[in-house]
C-alpha positions in Angstrom: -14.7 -21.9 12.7 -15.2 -22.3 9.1 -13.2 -25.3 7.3 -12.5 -23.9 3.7 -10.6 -26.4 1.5 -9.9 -26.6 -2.8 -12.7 -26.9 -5.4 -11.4 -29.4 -7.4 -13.0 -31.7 -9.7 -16.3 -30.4 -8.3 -15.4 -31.2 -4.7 -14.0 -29.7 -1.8 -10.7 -31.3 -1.6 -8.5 -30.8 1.6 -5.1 -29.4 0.5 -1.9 -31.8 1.2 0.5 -28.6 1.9 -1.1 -27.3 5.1 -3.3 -25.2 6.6 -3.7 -21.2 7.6 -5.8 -19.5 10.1 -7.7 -17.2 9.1 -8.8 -14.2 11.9 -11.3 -11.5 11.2 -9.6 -7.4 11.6 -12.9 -6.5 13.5 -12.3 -9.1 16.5 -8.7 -10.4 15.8 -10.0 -14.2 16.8 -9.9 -16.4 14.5 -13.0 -17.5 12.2 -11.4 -20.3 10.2 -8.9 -22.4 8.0 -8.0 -23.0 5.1 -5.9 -25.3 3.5 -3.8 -25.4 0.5 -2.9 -27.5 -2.3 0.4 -29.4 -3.6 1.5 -28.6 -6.8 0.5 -32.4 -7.6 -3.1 -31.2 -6.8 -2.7 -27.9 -8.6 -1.7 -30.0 -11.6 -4.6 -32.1 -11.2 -6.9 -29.7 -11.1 -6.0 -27.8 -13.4 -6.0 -30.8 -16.3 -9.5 -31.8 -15.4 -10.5 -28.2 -15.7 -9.5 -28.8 -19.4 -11.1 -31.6 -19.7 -14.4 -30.3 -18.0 -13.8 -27.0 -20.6 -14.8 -28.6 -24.1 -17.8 -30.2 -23.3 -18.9 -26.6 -21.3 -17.7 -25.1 -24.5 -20.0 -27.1 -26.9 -22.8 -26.5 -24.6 -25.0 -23.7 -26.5 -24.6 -20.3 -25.0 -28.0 -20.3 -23.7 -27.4 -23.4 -21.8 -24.5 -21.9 -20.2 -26.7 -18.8 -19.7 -29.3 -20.5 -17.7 -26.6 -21.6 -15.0 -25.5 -18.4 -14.7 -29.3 -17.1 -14.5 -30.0 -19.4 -11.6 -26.8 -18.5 -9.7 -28.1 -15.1 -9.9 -31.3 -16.8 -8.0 -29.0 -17.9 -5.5 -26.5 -15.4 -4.8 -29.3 -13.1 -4.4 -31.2 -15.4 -2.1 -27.7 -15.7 0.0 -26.7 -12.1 0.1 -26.8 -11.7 3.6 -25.2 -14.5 4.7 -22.5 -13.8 1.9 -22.1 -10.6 3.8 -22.0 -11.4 6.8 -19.1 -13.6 6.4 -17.3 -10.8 3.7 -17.5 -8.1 6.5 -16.2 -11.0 9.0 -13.2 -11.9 7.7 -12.1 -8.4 5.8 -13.3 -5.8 7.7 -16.0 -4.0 6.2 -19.3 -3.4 7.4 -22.2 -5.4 6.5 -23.6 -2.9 4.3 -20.5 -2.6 1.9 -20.2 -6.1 2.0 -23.6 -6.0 0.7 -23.3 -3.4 -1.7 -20.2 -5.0 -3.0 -21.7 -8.5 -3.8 -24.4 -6.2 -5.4 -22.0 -4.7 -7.8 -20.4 -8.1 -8.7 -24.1 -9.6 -9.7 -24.6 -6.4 -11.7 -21.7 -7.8 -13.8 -23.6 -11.2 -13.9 -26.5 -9.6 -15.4 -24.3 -8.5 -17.7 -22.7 -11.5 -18.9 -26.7 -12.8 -18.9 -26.6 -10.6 -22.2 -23.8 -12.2 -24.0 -25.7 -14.5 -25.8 -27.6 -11.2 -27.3 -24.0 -9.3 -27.9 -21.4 -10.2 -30.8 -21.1 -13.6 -30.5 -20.7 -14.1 -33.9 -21.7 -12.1 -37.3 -22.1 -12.9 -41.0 -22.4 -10.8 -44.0 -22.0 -11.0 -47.7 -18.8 -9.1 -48.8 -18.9 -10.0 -52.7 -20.8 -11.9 -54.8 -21.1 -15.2 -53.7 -18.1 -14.9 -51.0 -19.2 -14.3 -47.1 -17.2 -13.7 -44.5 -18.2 -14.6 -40.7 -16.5 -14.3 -37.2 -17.3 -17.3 -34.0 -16.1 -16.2 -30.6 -14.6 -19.0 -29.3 -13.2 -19.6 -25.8 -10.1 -19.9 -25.2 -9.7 -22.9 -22.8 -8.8 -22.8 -19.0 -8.2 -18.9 -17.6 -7.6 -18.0 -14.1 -8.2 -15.2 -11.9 -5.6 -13.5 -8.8 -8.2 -11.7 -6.1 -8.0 -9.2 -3.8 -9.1 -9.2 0.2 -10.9 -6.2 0.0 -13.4 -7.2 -2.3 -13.4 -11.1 -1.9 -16.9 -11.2 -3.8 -16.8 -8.4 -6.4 -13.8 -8.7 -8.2 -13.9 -12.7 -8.8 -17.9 -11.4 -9.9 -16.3 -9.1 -12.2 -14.5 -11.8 -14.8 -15.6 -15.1 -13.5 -19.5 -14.6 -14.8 -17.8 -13.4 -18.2 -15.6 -15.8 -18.5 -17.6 -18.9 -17.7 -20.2 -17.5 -20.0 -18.0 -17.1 -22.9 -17.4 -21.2 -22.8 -14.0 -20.9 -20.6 -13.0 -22.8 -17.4 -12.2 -21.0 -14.7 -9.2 -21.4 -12.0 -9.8 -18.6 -9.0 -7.3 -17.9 -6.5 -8.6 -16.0 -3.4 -6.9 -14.0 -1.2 -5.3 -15.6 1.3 -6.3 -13.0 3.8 -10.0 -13.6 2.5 -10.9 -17.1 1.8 -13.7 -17.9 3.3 -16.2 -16.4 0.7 -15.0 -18.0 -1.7 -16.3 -21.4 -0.5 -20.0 -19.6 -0.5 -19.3 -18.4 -3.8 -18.5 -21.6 -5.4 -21.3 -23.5 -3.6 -23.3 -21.1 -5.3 -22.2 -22.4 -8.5 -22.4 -25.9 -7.8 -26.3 -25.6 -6.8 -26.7 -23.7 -9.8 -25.8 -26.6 -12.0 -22.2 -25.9 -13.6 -20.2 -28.5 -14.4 -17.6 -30.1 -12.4 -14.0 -28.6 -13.2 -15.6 -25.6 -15.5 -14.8 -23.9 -11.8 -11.7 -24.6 -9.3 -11.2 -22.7 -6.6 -6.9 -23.1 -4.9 -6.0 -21.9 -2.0 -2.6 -20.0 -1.3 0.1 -18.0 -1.8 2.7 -17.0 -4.0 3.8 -20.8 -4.6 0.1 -21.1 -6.0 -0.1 -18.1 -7.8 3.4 -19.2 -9.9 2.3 -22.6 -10.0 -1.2 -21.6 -11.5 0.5 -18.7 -14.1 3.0 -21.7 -15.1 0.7 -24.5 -16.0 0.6 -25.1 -19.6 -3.1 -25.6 -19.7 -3.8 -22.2 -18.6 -4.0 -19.7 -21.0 -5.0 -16.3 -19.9 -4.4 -14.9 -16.0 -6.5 -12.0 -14.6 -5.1 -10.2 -11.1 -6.1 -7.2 -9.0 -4.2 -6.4 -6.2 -1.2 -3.9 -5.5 0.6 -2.5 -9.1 4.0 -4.3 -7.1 2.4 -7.4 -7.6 0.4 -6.6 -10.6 3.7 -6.3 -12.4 5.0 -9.0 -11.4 2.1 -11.4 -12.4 1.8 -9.7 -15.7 5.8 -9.9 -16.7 5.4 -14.0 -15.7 2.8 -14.7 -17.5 3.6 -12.5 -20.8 6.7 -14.2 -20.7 5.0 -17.7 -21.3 3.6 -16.1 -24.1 0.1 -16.1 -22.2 -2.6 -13.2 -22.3 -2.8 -11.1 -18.9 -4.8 -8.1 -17.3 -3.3 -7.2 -14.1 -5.2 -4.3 -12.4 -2.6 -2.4 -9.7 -2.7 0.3 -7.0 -3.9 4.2 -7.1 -3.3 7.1 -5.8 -6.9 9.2 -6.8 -6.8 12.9 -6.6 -10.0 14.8 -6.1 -10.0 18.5 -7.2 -12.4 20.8 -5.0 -12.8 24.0 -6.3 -14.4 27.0 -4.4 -17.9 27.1 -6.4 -18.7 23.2 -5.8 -21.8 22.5 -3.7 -21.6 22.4 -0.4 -23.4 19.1 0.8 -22.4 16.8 -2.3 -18.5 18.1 -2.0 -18.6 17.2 1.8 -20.8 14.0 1.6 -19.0 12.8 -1.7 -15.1 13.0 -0.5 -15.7 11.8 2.9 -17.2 8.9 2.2 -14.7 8.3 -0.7 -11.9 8.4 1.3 -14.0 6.5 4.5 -15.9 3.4 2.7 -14.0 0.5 2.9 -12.0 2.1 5.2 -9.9 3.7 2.2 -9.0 0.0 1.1 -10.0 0.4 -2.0 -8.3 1.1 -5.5 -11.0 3.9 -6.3 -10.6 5.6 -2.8 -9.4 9.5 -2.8 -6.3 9.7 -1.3 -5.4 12.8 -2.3 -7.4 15.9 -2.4 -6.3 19.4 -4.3 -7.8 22.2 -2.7 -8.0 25.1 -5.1 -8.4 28.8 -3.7 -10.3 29.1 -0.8 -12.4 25.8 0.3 -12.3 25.8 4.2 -16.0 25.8 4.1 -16.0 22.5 2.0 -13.1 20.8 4.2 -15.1 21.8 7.5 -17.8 19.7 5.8 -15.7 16.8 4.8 -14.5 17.0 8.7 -18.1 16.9 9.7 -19.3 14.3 7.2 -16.0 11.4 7.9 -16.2 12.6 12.2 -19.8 11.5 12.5 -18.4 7.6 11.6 -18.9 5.4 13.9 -16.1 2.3 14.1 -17.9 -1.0 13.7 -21.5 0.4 12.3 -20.6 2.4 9.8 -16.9 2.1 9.0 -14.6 -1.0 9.2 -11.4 -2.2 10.3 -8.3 -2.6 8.4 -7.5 -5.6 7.2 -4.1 -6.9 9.6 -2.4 -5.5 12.9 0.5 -5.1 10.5 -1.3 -2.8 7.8 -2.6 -0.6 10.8 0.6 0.1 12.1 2.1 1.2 8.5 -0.6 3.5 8.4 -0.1 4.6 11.9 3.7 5.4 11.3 3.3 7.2 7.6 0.3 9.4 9.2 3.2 10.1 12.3 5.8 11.1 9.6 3.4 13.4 7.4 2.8 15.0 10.8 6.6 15.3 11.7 7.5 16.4 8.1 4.9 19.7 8.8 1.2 18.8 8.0 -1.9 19.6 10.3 -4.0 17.0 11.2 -7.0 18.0 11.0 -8.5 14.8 11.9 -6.9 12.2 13.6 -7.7 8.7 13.2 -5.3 7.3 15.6 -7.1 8.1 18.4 -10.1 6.2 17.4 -11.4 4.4 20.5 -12.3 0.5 19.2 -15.6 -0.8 19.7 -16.9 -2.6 22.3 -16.1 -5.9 22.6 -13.7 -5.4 19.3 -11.0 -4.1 21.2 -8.5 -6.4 19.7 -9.7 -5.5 15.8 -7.6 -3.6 14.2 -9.3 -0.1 14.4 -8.7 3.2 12.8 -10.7 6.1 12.3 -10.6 8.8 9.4 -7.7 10.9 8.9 -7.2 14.0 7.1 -3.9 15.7 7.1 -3.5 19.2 5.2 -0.8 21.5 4.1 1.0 18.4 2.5 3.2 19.1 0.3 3.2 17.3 -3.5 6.1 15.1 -3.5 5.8 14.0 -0.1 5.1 10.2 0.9 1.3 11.0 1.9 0.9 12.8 -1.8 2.0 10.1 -3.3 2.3 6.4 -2.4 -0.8 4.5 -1.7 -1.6 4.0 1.9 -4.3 2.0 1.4 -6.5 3.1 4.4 -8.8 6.3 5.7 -6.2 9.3 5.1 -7.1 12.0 3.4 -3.6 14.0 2.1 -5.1 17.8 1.4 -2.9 19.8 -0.8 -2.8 23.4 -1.5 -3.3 24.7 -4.8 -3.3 28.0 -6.2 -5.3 27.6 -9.6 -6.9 24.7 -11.8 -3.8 24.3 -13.6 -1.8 23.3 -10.7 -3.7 20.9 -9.5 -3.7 19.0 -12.9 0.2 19.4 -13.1 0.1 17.4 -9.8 -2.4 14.7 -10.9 -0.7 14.0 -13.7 3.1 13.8 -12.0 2.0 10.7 -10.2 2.8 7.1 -11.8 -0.8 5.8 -11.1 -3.8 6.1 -13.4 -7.0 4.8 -11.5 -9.4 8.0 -11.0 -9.6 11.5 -10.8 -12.9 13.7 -9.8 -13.7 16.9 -9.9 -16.5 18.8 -7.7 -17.1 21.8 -9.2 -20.4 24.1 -10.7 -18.5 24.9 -13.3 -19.4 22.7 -16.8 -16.7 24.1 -18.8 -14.1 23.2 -15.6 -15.5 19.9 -15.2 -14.9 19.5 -19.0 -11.4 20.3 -18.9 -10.7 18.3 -15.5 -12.5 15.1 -17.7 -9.7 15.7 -20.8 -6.7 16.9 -18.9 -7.0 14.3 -15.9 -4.0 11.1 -16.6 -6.3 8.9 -15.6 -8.8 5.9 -16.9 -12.1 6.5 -15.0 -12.6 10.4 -14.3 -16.0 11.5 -11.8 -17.8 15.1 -12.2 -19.1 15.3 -8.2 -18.8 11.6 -7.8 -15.8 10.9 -5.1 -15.8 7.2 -5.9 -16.2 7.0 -10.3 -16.8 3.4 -10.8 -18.3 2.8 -14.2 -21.9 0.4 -14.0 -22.3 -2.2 -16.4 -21.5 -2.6 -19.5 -19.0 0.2 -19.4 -16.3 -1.2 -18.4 -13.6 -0.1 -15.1 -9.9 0.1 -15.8 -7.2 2.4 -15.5 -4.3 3.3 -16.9 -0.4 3.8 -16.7 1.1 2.1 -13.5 -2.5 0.9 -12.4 -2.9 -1.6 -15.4 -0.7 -4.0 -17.1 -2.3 -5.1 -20.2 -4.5 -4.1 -22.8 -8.5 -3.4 -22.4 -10.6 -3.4 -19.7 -11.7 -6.3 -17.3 -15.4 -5.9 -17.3 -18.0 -4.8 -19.5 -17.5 -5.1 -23.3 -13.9 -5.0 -22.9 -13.8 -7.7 -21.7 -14.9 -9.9 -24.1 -12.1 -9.9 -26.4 -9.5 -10.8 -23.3 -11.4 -13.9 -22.3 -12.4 -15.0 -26.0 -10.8 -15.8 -29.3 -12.3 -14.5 -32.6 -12.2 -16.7 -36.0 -13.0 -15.7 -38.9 -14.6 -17.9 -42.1 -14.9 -16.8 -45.2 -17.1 -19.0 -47.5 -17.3 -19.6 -51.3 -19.7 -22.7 -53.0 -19.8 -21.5 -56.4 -17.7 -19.4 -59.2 -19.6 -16.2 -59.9 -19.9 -15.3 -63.5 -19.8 -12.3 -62.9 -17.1 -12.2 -60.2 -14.8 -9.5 -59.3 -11.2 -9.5 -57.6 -13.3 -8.9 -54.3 -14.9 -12.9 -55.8 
């Protein structure tokens, strides 16, 4: 059992409002506890983070570079045992608990190049008048995180943030908190500061009390677009900046001439890894004309998964059944399951994990629940479409903007899938189209509250300030009205 308290002040602090058990989905036993702070602690923490900030702030850039390069060192030295414990308590297997640790260091490298980027500029606009620009950090910022990825998303903004001269408050999951203690141990061997990162434990009485706190002046969250709202309308209306990145429902459109192998290989395992608990899953995929011989494929590709090995458990008992009970209605309501999850045996010894195995369900009909709301697990929702044309009308009548991807052989298809598609990350025979460094990943319309993106160079202007100097020693005899 692991004992996971608050990182305050640069010490794990036992909460005085409680603790949780945490239980891994794989096993249901329980694998630790965590505790969780008063608001008197959350107060606290939170004014010795802005305390901690201005000294980290006047620290050169290449200072606070270095830390960051050594907890690469670190994390990278620690990646197993980081995912052994991710796949533990959420679910996934220990290679995409790997891979996702990998993707949130790839995000470290980049803010390892921020002291090369537009940190600041100067130029001569007239003669004898410059102008300049200083990005400056803004103070204390926090970060909301999801369970499913309880490494990668605090690796998207935390690195970023931190490097741009900010402190940073992280809430975890309170399904997944257990990382979070390796993450920020991480940090502490790598030399940051006490304060310039605080790590508080729970639930929505955190979350408010962290978005509410004067000191705190810019809230990141990723998590369901329900909450995502939420967060982003509380915080806006304290005048604060917030990013809040919500759900998805990602369409994939399969089209007749799309190869065989990269059609069946790519769709399964985007609507398989994580077991589909993932914002850049497919949930939906628009079969155009005649594709049986790709579906058979996809069947072949997501039936050869093995429960455990290669694909992992959903995250609570509760989440299961949900998904249990909307693939039993899509059933009732006329689709053909072609695959059927629900009869997944669980693996040995795992017996009281909470298993499900992939899922695909055709002839449903756009509209319907499984076309449209976000399950959040392995269900694949195929749906019937006569031409290119209707497929797009039904991407685009859904509220959510995450991803949309295209298989095709067809360039000029592909082309007109990547303009027409409602959506802010579009893949051309990629099932899962997650930008890699420095562009950066966000969506659009009811998946993203807020303006820009919350990596890559995006990102910079949401967790910075930019001033701008303009300079004059002398009167020009020559001046102009520019002078």
């Amino acid at each position: 059992m692991l004992l996971c308290d608050n990182f305050i002040h640069g010490v794990w602090t036992k909460g005085e409002s409680g603790t949780e058990t945490v239980h891994s989905p794989q096993t249901g036993k329980a694998i630790g506890t965590v505790s969780q702070p008063s608001s008197a602690q959350i107060d606290a923490a939170i004014q010795f983070a802005a305390k901690a900030q201005k000294s980290w702030a006047d620290a050169p850039v290449k200072e606070r570079s270095k830390v960051l390069f050594d907890l690469r060192t670190i994390l990278l030295r620690e990646a197993d045992a980081i995912a052994k414990l991710k796949a533990s308590e959420s679910g996934k297997t220990f290679d995409e608990a790997r891979a996702g640790l990998m993707k949130g260091i790839e995000v470290l490298e980049f803010a390892l190049a921020i002291q090369n980027l537009d940190l600041g500029g100067r130029l001569e606009i007239s003669r004898g008048v410059s102008c300049e620009f200083r990005r400056e950090a803004l103070g204390v910022v926090a970060s909301i995180t999801p369970f499913n990825f309880p490494a990668m998303v605090p690796l998207w903004t935390m690195p970023i943030a931190i490097a741009l001269g900010n402190a940073y408050v992280w809430k975890p999951s309170e399904k997944t908190p257990l990382t979070a203690k390796k993450i920020a141990d991480a940090f502490q061997e790598a030399g940051l500061p006490a304060g310039v990162l605080t790590v508080l434990h729970g639930g929505v009485n955190t979350v408010n009390a962290i978005i509410d706190h004067p000191q705190v002046k810019a809230v990141a969250f990723v998590g369901s677009t329900k909450v995502a709202k939420l967060v982003y309308q509380r915080a806006t209306n304290l005048g604060k900046r917030a990013l809040a990145l919500g759900g998805a429902k990602n369409h994939i459109i399969l089209l007749p001439d799309a190869n065989l192998e990269l059609s069946g290989a790519g769709i399964s395992d985007s609507f398989t890894g994580c077991a589909g608990q993932r914002c850049m899953a497919a949930s939906v995929l628009l079969a155009v004309g005649q594709v049986d011989a790709h579906i058979e494929k996809i069947i072949q590709r997501a039936s050869s998964l093995q429960l455990g090995s290669t694909m992992g458990a959903i995250i609570t008992k509760a989440q299961k059944e949900f998904l249990v009970e909307a693939i039993t209605r899509a059933e009732k309501a006329g689709a053909k399951v072609l695959l059927d999850g629900r009869k997944a045996k669980a693996p040995a010894g795992m017996e009281e994990g909470n298993w499900l195995g992939p899922t695909i369900l055709d002839n449903i009909q756009p509209g319907s629940e499984a076309a449209t709301i976000e399950l959040f697990g392995p269900v694949l929702s195929i749906v019937r479409c006569k031409d290119i044309s209707e497929a797009l009308a039904i991407e685009a009548s859904v509220e959510y903007g995450n991803a949309c991807s295209v298989f095709t052989s067809s360039g000029p298809i592909a082309e007109r899938v990547a303009k027409a598609a409602t959506t802010g990350m579009v893949g051309i025979n990629i099932g899962v189209p997650v930008p890699r460094e420095p562009f950066s990943f966000g969506g659009i319309n009811a998946s993203k509250f807020g303006h820009g993106d919350i990596t890559g160079h995006h990102s910079l202007d949401f967790w910075s300030n930019v001033k701008k100097i303009t300079v004059k020693w002398e009167k020009q005899s020559d001046s102009t009205w520019m002078s």
